[in-house]
C-alpha positions in Angstrom: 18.2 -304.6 86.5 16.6 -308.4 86.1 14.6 -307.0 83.1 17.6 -305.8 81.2 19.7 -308.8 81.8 17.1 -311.1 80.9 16.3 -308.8 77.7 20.6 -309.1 76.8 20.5 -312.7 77.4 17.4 -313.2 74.9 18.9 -311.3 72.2 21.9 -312.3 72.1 20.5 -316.4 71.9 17.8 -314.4 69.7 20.5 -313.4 67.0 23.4 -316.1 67.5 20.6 -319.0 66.1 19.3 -316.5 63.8 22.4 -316.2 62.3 23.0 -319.9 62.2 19.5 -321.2 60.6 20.1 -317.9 58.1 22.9 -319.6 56.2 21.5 -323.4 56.7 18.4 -323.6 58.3 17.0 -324.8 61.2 18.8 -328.3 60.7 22.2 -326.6 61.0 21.5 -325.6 64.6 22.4 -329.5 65.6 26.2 -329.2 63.9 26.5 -327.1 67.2 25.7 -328.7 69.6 28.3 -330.9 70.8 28.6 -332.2 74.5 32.5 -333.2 73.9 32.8 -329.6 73.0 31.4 -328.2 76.0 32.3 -330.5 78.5 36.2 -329.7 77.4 35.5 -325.7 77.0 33.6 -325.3 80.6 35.1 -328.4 82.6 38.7 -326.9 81.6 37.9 -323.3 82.6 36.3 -324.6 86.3 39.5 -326.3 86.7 41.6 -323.6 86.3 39.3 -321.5 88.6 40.5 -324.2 90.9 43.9 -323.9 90.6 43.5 -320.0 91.4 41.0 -319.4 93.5 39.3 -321.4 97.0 36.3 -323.5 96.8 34.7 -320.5 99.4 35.8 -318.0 96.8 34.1 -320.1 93.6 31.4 -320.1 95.5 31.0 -316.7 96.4 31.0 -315.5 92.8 28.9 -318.3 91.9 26.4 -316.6 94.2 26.9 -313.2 92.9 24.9 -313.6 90.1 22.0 -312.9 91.3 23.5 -309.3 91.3 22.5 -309.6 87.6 18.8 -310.3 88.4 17.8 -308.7 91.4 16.9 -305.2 92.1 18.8 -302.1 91.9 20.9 -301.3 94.9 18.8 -298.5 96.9 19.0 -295.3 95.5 20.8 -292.6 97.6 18.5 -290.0 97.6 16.4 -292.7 99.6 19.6 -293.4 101.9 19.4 -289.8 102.4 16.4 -289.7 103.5 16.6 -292.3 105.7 19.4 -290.6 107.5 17.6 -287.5 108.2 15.1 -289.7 109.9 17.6 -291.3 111.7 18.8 -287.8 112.7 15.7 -286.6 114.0 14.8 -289.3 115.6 18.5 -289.5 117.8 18.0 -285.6 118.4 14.4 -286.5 120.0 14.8 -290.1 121.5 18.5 -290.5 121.7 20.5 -292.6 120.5 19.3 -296.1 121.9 16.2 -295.5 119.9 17.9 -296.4 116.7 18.3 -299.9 118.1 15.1 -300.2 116.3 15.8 -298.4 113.1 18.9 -301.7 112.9 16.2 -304.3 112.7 14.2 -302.6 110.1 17.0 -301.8 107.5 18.0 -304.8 105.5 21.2 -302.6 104.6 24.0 -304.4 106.5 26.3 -301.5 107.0 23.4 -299.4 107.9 22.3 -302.1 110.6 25.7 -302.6 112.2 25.9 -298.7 112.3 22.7 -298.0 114.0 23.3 -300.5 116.5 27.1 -298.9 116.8 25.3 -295.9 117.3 22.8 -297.3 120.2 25.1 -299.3 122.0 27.4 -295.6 122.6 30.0 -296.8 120.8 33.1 -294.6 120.5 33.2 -292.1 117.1 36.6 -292.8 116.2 35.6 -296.9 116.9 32.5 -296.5 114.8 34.6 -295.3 111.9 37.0 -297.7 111.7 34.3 -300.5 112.3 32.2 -299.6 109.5 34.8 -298.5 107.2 36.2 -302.0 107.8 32.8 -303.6 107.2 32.9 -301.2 104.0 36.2 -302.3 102.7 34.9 -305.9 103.0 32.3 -305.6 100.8 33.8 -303.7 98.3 36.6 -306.5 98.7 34.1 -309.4 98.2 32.5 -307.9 95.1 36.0 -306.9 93.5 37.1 -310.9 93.7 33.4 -312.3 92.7 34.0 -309.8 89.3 37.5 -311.0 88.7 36.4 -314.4 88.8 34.3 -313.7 86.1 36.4 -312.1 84.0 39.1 -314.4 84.3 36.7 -317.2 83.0 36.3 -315.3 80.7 39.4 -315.6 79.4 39.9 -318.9 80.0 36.9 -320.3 78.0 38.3 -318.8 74.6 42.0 -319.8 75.3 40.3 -324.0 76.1 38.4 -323.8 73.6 41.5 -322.6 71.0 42.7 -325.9 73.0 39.8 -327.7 71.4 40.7 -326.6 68.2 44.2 -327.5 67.9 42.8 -331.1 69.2 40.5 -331.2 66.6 42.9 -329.9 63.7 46.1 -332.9 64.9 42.8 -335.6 64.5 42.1 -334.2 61.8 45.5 -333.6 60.5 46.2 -337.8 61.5 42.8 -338.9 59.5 43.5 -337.1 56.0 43.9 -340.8 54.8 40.7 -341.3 55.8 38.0 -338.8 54.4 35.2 -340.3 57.1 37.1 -339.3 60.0 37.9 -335.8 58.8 34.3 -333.8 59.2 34.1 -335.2 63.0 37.9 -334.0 64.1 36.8 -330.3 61.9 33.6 -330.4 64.0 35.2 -330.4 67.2 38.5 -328.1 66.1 36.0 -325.7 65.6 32.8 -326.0 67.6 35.1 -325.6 70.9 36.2 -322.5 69.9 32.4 -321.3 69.4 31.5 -322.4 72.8 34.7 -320.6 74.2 33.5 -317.2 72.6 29.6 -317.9 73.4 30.8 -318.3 76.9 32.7 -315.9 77.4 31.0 -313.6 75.5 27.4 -313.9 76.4 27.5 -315.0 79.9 31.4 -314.2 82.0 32.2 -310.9 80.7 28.4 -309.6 81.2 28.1 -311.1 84.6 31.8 -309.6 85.4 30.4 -306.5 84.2 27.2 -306.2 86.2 29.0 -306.9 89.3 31.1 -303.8 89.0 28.2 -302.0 87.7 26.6 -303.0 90.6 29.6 -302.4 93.5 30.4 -298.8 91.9 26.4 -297.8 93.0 26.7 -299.6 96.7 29.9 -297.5 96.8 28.3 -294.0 96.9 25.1 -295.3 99.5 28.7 -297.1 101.8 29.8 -293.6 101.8 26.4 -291.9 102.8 25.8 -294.7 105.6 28.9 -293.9 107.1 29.4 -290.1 107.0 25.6 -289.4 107.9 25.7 -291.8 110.9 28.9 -290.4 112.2 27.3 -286.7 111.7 24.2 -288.2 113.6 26.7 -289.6 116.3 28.0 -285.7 116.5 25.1 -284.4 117.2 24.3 -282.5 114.3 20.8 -281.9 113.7 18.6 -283.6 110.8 19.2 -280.4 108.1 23.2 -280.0 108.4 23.0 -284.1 108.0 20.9 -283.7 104.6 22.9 -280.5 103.4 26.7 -282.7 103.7 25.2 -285.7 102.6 24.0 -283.9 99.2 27.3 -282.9 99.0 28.0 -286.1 97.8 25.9 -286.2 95.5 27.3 -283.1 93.7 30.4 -284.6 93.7 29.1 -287.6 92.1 27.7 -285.3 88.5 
């Protein structure tokens, strides 16, 4: 997953100069760079992320990025097999032997379950608490991709802002021919960094997110059903055969 979105990030800054230096050379790069420009495009959009969402929630999908770069979420023919460990191992040890199984996992719905699971908790009580925690999650990484998308709609529309700014300067300087390149300069670089933006980095972050929650969806599921089928006592092959159910479901 960190491969790809390093390789997407690369290409796209790969062909966006190419195509600049291919019309003016490498000189023409500099007529694009323009703090003014940038500071209005991004400090506007974090603004309005202000406005409409909490500092904890800015935060959060600040922090979600790195579900761009690190590894793909465990695959569920491993969560399967996991499960029919588990299952043995409650047939032949009980259930208070998974207590261990929750400190090696670093899957949190599979922890909390196994220790749900140890501790004798009710079935119905286990449901509900790990569907809960499951809902959560899902919750979480439903708001850290809005946030995304939503900037990226908000650095095109600032920097259209930038341009209309730089178009009434420019518009109020036709007397003077000096002062007209810098006003065109910023009534159109703004709208580049709006577009580069939200183009190369919100929409593809927003997009690896739900890429990214739609897999942990399917392994939620698994956890769940295979722990509560462990919890009814049903023995390690019935566990695999409705857990591949799933699977067929998902083809």
């Amino acid at each position: 997953m960190g491969i790809t979105t390093i390789t997407g990030l690369a290409l796209s800054l790969i062909f966006i100069i190419w195509a600049i230096i291919s019309k003016g050379g490498p000189n023409t790069i500099k007529v694009f760079l323009d703090l003014g420009s940038f500071v209005l495009v991004f400090g506007c959009s974090i603004s309005a992320l202000l406005v409409n969402y909490t500092l904890n929630e800015i935060t959060s999908s600040a922090k979600a990025i790195k579900y761009c770069f690190k590894t793909k979420p465990t695959l569920p023919e491993k969560i399967i097999e996991m499960l029919v460990k588990m299952a043995v191992k409650a047939r032949k040890e009980g259930f208070l032997s998974l207590s261990q199984e929750a400190d090696k996992t670093k899957i949190e719905i599979l922890s909390l379950g196994t220790s749900l699971l140890a501790d004798g908790t009710d079935p119905q009580a286990t449901r509900d608490i790990l569907e809960i925690a499951a809902d959560a999650e899902a919750s979480t990484l439903a708001q850290n991709e809005q946030l995304w998308r939503d900037m990226g709609v908000y650095a095109p529309m600032f920097g259209m802002l930038g341009t209309l700014i730089g178009l009434v300067l420019m518009l109020r300087s036709l007397s003077d021919p000096s002062a007209i390149g810098p006003a065109m300069a910023l009534a159109l670089v703004t709208t580049f960094y709006g577009v580069f933006l939200a183009g190369v980095l919100c929409l593809p972050v927003a997009g690896k997110i739900h890429n990214y929650g739609g897999r942990v969806a399917l392994n939620r599921t698994l956890i769940i059903e295979g722990l509560l089928s462990i919890q009814g006592g049903d023995n390690s092959r019935i566990v695999e055969e409705k857990l591949k159910a799933y699977l067929s479901k998902e083809k």
